[in-house]
N, CA and C atoms as an extended XYZ file, in Angstrom:
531
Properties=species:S:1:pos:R:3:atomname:S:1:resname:S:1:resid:I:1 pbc="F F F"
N       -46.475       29.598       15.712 N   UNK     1
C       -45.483       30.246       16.540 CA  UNK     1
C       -44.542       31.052       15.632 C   UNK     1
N       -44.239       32.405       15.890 N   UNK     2
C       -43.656       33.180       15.183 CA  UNK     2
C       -41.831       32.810       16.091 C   UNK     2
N       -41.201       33.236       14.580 N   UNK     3
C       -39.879       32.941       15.249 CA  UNK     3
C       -38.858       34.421       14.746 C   UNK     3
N       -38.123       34.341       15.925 N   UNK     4
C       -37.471       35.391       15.993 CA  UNK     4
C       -36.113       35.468       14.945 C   UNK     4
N       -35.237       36.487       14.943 N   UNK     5
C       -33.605       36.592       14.204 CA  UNK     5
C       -32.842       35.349       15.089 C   UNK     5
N       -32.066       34.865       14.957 N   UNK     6
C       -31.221       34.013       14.884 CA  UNK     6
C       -30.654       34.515       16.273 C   UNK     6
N       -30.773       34.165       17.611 N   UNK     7
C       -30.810       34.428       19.174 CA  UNK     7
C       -29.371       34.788       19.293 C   UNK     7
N       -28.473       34.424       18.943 N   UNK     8
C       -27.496       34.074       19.604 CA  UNK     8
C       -25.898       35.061       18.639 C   UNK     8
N       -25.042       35.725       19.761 N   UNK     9
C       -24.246       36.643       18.957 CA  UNK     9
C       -23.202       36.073       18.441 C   UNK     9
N       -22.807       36.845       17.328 N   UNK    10
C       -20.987       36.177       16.499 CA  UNK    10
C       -20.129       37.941       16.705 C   UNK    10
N       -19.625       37.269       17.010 N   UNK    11
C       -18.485       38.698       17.000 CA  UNK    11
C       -17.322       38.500       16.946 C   UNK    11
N       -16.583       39.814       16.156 N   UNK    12
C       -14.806       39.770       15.694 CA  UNK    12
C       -14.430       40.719       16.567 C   UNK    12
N       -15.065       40.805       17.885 N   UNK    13
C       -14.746       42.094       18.468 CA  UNK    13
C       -14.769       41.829       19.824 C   UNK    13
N       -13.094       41.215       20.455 N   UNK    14
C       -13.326       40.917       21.654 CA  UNK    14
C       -13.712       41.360       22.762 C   UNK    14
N       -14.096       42.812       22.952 N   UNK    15
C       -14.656       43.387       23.751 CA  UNK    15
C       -15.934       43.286       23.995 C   UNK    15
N       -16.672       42.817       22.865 N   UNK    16
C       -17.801       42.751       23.167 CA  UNK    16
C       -18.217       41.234       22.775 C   UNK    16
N       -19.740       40.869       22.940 N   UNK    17
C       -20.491       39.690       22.988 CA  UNK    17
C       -19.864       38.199       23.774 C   UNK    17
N       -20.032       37.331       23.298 N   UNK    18
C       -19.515       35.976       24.221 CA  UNK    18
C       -18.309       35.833       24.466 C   UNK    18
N       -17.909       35.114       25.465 N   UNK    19
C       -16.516       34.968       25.870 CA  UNK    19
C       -15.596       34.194       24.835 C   UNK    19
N       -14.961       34.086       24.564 N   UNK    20
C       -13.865       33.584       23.860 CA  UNK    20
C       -13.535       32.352       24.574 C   UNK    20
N       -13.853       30.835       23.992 N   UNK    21
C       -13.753       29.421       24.072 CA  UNK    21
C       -12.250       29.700       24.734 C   UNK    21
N       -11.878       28.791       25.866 N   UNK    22
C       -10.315       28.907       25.720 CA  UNK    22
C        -9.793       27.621       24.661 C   UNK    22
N       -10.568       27.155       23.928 N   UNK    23
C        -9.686       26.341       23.123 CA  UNK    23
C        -8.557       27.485       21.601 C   UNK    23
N        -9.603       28.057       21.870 N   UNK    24
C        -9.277       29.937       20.749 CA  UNK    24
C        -8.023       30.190       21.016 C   UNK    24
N        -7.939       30.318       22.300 N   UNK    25
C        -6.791       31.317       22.888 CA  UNK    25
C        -5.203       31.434       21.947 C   UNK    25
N        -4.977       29.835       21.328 N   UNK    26
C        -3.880       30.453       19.778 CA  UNK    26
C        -3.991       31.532       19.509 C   UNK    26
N        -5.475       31.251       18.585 N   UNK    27
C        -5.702       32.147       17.775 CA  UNK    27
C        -6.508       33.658       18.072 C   UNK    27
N        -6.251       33.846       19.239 N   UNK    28
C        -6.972       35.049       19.589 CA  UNK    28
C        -6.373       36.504       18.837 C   UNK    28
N        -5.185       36.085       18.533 N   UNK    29
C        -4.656       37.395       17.974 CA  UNK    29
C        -5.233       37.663       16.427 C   UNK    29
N        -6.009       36.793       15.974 N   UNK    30
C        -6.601       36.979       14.539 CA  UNK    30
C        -7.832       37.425       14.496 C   UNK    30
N        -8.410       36.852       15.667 N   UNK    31
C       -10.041       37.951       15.520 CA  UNK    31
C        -9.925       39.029       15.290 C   UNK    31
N       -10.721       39.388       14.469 N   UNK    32
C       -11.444       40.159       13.899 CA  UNK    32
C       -11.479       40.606       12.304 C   UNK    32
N       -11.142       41.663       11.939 N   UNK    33
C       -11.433       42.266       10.718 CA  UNK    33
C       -10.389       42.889       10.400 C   UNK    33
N       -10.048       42.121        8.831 N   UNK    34
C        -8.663       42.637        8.529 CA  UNK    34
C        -9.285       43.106        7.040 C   UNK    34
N        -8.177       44.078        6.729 N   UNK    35
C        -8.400       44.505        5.227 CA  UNK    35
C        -7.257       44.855        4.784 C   UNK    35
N        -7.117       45.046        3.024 N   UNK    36
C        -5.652       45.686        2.662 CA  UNK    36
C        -5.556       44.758        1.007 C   UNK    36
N        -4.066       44.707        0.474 N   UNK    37
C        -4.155       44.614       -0.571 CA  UNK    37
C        -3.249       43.463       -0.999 C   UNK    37
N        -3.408       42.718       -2.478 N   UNK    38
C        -2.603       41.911       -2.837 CA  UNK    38
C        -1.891       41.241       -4.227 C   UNK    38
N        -1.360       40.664       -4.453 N   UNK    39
C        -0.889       40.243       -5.766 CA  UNK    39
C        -1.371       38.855       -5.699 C   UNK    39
N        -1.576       38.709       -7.125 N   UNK    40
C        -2.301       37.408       -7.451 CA  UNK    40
C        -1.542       36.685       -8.840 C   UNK    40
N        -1.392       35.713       -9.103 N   UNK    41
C        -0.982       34.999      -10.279 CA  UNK    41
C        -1.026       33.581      -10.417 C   UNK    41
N        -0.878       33.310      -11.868 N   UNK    42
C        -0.071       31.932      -11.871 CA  UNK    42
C         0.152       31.618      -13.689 C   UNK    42
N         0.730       30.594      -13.652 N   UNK    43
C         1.237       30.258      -15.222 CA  UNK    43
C         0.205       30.009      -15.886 C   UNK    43
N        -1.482       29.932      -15.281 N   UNK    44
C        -2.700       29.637      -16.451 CA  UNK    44
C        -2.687       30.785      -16.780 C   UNK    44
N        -2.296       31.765      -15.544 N   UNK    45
C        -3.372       33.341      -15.770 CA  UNK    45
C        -2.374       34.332      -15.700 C   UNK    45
N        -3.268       35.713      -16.025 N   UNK    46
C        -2.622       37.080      -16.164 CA  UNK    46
C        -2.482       37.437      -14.236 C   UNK    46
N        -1.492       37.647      -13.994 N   UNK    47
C        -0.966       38.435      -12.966 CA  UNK    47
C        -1.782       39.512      -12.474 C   UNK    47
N        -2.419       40.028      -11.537 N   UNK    48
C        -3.645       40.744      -10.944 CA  UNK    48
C        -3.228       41.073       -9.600 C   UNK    48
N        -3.866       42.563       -9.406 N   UNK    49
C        -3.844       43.182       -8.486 CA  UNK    49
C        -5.167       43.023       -7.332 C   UNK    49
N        -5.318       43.035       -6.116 N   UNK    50
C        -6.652       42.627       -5.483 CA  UNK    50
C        -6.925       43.127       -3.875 C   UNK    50
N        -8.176       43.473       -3.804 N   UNK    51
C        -7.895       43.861       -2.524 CA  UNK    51
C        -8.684       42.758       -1.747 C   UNK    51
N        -9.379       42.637       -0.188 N   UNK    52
C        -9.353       41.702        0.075 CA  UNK    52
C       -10.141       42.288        1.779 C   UNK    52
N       -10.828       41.397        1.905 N   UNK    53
C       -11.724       41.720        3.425 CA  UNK    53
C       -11.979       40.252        4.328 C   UNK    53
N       -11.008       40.109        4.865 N   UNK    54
C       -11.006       38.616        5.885 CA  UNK    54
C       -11.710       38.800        7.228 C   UNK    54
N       -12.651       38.484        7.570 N   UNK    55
C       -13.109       38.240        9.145 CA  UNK    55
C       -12.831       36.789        9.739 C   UNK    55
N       -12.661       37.180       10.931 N   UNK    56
C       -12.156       35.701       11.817 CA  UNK    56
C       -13.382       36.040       13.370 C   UNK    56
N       -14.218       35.316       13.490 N   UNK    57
C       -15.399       35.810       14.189 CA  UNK    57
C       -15.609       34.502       15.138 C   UNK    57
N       -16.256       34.875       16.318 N   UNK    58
C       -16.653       33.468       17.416 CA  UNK    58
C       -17.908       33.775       17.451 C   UNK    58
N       -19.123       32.655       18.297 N   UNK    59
C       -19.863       32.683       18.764 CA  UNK    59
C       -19.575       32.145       20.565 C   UNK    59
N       -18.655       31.706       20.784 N   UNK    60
C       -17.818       31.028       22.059 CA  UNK    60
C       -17.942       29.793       22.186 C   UNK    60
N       -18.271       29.178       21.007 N   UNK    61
C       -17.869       27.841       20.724 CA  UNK    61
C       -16.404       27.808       20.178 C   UNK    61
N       -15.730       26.272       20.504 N   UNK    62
C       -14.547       25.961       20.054 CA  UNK    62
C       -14.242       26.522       18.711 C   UNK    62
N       -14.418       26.885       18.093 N   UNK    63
C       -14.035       27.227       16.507 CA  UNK    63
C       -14.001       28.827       16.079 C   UNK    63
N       -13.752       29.013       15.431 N   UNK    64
C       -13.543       30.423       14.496 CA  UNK    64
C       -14.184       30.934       12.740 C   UNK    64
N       -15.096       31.321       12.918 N   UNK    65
C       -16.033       31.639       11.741 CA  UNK    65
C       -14.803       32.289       10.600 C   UNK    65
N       -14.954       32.035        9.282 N   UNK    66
C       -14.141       32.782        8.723 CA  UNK    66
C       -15.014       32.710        7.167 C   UNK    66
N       -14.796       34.064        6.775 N   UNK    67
C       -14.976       34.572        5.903 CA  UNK    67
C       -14.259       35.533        4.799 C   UNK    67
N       -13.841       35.610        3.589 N   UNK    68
C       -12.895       36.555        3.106 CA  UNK    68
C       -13.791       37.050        1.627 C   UNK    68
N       -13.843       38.031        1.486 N   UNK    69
C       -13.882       38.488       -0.132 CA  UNK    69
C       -12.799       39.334       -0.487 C   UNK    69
N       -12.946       39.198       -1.457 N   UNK    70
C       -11.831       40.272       -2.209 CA  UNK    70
C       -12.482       40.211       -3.786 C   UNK    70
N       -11.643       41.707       -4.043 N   UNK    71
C       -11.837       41.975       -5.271 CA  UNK    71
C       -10.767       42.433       -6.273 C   UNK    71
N       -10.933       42.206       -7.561 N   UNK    72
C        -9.855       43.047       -8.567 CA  UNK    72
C        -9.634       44.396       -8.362 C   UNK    72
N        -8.858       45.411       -8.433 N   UNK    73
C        -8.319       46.486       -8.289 CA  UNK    73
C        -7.434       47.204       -9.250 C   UNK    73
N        -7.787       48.307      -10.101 N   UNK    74
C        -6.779       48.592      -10.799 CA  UNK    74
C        -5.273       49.326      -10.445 C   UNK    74
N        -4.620       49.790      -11.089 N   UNK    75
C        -3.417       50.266      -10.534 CA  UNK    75
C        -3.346       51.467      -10.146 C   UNK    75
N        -4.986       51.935       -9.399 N   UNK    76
C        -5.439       53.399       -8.925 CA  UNK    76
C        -5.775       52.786       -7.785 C   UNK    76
N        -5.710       51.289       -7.885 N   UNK    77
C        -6.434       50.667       -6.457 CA  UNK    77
C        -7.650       50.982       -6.495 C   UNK    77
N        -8.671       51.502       -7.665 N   UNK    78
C        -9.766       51.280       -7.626 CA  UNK    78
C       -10.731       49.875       -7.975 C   UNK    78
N       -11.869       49.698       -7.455 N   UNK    79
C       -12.634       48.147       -7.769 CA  UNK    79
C       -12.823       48.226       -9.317 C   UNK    79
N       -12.351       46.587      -10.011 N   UNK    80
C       -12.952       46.575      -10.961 CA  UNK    80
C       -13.633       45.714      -10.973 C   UNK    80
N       -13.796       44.598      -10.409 N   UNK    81
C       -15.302       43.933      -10.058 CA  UNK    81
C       -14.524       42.848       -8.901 C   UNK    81
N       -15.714       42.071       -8.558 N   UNK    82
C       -15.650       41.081       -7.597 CA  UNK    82
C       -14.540       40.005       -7.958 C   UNK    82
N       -14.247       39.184       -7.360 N   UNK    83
C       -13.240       38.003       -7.131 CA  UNK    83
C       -13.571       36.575       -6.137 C   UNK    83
N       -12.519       35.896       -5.572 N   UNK    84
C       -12.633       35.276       -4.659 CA  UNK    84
C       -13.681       35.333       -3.776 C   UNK    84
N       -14.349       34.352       -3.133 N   UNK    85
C       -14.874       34.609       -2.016 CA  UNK    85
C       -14.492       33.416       -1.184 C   UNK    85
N       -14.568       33.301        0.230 N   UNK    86
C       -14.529       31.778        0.651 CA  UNK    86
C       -15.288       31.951        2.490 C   UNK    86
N       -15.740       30.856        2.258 N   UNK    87
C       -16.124       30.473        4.125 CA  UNK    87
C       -15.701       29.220        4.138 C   UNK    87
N       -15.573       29.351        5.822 N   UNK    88
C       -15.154       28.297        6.379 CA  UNK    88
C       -15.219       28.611        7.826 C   UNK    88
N       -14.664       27.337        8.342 N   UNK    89
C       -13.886       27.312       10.105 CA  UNK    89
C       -12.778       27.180       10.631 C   UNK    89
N       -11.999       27.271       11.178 N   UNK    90
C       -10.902       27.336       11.899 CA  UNK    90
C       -11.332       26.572       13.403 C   UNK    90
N       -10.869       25.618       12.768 N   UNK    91
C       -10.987       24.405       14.272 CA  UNK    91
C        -9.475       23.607       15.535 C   UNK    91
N        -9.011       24.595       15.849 N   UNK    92
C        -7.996       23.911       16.899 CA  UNK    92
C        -8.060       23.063       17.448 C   UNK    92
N        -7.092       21.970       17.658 N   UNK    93
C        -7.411       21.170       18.444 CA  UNK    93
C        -5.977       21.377       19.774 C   UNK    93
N        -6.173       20.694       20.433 N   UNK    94
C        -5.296       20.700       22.249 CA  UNK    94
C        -3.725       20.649       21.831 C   UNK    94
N        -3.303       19.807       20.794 N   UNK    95
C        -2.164       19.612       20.549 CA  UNK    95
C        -1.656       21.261       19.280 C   UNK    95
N        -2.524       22.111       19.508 N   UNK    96
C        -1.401       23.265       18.502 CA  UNK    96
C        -1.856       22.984       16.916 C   UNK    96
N        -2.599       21.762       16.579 N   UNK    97
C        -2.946       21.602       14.731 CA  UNK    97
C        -3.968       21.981       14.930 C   UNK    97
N        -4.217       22.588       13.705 N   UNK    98
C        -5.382       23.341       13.141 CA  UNK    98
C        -6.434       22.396       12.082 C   UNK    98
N        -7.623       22.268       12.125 N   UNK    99
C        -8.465       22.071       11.157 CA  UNK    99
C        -9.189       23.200       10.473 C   UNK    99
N        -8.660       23.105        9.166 N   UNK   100
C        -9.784       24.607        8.152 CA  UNK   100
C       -10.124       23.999        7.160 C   UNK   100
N       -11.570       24.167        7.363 N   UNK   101
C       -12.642       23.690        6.460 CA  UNK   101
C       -13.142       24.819        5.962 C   UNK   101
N       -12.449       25.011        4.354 N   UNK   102
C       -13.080       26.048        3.064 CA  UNK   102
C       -14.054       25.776        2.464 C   UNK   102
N       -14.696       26.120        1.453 N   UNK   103
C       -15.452       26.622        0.664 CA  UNK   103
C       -15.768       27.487       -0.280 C   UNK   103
N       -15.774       27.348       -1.449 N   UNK   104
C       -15.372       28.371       -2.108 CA  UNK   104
C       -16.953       28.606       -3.480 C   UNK   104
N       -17.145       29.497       -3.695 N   UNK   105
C       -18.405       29.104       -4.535 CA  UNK   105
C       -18.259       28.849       -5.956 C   UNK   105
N       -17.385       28.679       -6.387 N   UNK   106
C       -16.612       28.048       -7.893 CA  UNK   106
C       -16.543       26.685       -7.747 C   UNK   106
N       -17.405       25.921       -6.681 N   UNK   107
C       -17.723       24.556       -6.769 CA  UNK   107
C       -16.567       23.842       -6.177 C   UNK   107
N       -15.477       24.166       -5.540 N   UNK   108
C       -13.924       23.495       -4.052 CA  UNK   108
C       -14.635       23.869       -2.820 C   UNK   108
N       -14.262       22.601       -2.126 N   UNK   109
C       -14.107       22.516       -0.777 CA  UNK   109
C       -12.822       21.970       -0.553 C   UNK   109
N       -12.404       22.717        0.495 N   UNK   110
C       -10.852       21.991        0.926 CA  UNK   110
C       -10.948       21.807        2.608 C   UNK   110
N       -10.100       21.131        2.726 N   UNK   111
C        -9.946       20.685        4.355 CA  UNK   111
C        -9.043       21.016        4.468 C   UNK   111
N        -7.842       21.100        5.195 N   UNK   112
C        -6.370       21.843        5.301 CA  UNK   112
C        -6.531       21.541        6.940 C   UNK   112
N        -5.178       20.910        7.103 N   UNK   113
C        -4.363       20.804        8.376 CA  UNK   113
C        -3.003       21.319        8.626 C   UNK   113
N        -2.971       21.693        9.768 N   UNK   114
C        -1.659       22.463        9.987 CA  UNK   114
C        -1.327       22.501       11.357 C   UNK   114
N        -0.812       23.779       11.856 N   UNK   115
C        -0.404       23.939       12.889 CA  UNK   115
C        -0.425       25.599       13.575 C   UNK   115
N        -0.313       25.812       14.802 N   UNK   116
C        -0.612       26.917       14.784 CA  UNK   116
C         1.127       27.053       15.973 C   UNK   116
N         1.787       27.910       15.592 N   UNK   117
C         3.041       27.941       15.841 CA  UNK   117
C         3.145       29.563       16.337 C   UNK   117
N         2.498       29.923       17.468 N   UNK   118
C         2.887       31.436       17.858 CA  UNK   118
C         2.043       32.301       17.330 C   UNK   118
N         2.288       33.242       16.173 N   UNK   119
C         1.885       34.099       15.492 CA  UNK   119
C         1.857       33.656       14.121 C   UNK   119
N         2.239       32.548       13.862 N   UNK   120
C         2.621       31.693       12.797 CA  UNK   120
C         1.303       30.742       11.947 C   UNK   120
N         0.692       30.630       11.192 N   UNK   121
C        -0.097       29.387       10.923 CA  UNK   121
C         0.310       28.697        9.701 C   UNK   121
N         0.669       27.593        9.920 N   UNK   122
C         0.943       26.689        8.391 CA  UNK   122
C         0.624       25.952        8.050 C   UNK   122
N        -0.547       26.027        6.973 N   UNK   123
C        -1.784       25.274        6.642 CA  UNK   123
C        -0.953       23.761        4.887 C   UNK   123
N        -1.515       23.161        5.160 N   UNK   124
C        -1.589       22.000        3.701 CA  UNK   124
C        -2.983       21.834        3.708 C   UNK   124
N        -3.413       21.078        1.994 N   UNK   125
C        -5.110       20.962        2.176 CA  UNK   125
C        -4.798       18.807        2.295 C   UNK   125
N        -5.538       18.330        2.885 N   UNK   126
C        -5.379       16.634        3.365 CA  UNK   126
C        -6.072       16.745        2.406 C   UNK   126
N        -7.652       17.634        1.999 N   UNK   127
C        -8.459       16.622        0.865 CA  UNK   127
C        -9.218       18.084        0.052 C   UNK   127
N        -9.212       18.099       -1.011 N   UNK   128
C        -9.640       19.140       -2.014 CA  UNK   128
C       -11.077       17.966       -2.749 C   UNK   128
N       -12.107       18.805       -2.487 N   UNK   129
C       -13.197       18.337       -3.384 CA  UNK   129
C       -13.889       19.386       -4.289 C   UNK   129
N       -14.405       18.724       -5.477 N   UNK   130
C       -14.704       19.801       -6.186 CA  UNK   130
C       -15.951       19.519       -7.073 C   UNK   130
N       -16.951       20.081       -7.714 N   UNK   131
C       -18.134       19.828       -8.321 CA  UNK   131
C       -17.602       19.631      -10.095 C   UNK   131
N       -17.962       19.324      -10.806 N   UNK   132
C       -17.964       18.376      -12.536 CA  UNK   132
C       -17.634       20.111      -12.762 C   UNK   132
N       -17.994       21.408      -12.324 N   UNK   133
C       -17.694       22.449      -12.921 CA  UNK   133
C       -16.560       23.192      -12.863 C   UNK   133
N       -16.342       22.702      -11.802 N   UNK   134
C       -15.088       23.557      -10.769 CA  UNK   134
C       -13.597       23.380      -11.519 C   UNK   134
N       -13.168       24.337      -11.770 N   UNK   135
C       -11.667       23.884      -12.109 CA  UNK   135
C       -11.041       22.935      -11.504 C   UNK   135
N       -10.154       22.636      -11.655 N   UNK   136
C        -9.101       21.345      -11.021 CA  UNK   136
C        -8.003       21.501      -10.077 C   UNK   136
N        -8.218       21.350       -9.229 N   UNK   137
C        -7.335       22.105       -7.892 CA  UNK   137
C        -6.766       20.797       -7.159 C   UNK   137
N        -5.302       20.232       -6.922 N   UNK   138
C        -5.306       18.998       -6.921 CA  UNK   138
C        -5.008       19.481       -5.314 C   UNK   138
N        -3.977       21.141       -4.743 N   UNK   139
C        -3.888       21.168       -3.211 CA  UNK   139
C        -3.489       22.165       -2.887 C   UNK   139
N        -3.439       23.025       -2.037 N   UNK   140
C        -3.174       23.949       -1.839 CA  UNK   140
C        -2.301       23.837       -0.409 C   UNK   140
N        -1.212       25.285       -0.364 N   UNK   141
C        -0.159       25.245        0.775 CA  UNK   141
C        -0.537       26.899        1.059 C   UNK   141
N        -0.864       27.309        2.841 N   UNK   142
C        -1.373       28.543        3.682 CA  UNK   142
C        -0.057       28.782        4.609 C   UNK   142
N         0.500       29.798        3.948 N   UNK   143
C         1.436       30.600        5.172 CA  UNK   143
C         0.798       31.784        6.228 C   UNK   143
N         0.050       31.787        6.887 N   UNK   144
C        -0.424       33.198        7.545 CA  UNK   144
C         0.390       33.187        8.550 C   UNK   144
N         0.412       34.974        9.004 N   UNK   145
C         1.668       35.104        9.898 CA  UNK   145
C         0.976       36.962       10.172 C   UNK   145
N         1.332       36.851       11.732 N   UNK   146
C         0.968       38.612       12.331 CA  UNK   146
C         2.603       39.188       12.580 C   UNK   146
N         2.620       40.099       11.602 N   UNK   147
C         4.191       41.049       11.655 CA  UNK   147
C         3.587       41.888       11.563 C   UNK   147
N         4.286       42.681       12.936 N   UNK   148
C         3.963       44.151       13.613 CA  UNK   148
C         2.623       44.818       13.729 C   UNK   148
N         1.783       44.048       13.852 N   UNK   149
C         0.665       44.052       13.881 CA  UNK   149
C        -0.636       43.927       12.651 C   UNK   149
N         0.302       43.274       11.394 N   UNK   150
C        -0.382       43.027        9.606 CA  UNK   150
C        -0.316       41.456        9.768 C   UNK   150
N        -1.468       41.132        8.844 N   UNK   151
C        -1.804       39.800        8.872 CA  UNK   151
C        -1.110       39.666        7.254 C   UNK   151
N        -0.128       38.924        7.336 N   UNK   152
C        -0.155       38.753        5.804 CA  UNK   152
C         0.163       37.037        5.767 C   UNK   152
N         0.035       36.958        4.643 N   UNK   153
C        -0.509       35.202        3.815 CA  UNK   153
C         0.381       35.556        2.757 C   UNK   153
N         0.588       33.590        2.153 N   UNK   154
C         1.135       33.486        0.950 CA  UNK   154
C         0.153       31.995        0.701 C   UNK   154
N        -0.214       31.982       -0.246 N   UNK   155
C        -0.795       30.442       -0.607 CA  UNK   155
C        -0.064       30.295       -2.606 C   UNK   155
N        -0.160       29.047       -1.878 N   UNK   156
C         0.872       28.292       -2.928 CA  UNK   156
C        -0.551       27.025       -3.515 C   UNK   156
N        -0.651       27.340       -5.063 N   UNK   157
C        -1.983       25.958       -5.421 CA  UNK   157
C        -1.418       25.091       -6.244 C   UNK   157
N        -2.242       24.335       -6.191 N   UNK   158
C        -1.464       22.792       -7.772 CA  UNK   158
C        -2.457       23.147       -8.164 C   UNK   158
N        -2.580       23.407       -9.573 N   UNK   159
C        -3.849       23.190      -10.194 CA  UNK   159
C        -3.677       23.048      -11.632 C   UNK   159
N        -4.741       22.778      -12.573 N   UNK   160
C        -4.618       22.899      -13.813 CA  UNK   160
C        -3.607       21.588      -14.324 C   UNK   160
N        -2.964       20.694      -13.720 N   UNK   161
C        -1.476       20.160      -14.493 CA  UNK   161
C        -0.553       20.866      -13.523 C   UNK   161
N        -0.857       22.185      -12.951 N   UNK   162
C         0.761       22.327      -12.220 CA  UNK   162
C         0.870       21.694      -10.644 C   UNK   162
N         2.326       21.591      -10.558 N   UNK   163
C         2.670       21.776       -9.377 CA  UNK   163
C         2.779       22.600       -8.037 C   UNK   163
N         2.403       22.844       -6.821 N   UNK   164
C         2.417       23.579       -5.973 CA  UNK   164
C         3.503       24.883       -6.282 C   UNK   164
N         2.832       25.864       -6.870 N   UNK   165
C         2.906       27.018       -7.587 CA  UNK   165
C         2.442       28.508       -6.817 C   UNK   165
N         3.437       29.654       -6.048 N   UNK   166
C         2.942       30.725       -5.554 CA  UNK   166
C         1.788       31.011       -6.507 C   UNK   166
N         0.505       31.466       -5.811 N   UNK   167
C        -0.913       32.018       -6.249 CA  UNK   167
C        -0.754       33.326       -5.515 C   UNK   167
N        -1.090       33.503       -4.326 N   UNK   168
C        -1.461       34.664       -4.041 CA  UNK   168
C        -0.964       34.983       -2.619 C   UNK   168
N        -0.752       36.279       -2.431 N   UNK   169
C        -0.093       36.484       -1.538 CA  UNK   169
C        -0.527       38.208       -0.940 C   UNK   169
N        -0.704       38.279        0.302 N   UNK   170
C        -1.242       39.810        0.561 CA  UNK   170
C        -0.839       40.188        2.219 C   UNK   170
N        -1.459       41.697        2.058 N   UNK   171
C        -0.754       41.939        3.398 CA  UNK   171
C        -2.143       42.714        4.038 C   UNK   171
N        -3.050       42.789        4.924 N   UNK   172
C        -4.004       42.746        5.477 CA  UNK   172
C        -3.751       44.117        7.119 C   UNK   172
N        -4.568       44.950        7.340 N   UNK   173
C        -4.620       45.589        8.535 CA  UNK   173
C        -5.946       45.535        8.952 C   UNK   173
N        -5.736       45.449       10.371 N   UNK   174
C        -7.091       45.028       11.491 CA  UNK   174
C        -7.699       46.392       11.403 C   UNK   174
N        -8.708       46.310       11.275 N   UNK   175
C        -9.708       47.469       10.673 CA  UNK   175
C       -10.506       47.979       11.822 C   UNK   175
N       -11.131       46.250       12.337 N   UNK   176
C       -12.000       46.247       13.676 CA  UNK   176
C       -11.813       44.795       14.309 C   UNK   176
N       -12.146       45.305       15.823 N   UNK   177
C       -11.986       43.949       16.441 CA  UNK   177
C       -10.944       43.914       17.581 C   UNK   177
């Protein structure tokens, strides 16, 4: 038996494909496709410029597909190579807290609970796991927030020996969706 592409649609684009779970309905203002630019740092490392491509996608199940890359950027804002990447889900539950389950391919997984407060999301990680290769990431703290229609974030990491320390922070426009 021959088998077909994968049946069933994901989309960041509420106009089209499956209905939108009403457990979503928080977070409906984040679907789709954001892009734009950011600052990056911390006391291990050199201070960096980055740009950055977040999707927030359904299939009309309870949850929210998420995906982000980004890359280094020089001070022409041109690419100088790849960076970050991460997947995960965005799982609401009835009471307004959020479950986000990351992934990152530098060998972290994080779990992060929060809350979803309006236009507001404010994430902590409950449990950071990581592979014998992976740097040492003891937790991470997620501010996301929609002003005037820009998605922008601040995440704050412990890592290395430090303490919950600004990392990175950016400001994002809906591209599509």
């Amino acid at each position: 038996m021959a088998i077909g592409p994968y049946p069933f649609e994901e989309t960041h684009d509420l106009r089209q494909g499956p209905d939108l779970h009403p457990a979503l309905l928080g977070l409906l203002p984040f679907v789709g496709v954001w892009r734009g630019t950011g600052k990056g740092g911390y006391p291990t490392i050199e201070d960096f410029d980055y740009a950055q491509e977040v999707r927030f996608s359904h299939d009309g199940r309870p949850f929210l597909a998420y995906e982000s890359r980004s890359w280094i950027i020089d001070a022409d804002g041109k690419p100088v190579r790849p960076a970050s990447r991460e997947v995960g889900w965005w799982r609401p539950q009835p009471d307004d807290t959020l479950e986000v389950l990351l992934a990152h391919p530098t060998g972290i997984a994080e779990i992060y609970v929060g809350r979803i407060d309006g236009m507001k999301i404010e994430l902590s990680t409950d449990a950071v796991a990581r592979t014998a290769t992976a740097k040492e990431v003891a937790a991470n703290h997620r501010l996301y927030g929609l002003v005037e229609g820009a998605l922008l974030y601040a995440i704050d990491m412990a890592a290395m020996g430090k303490p919950l320390t600004p990392h990175l922070s950016a400001r994002l426009e809906r591209v599509a969706g």
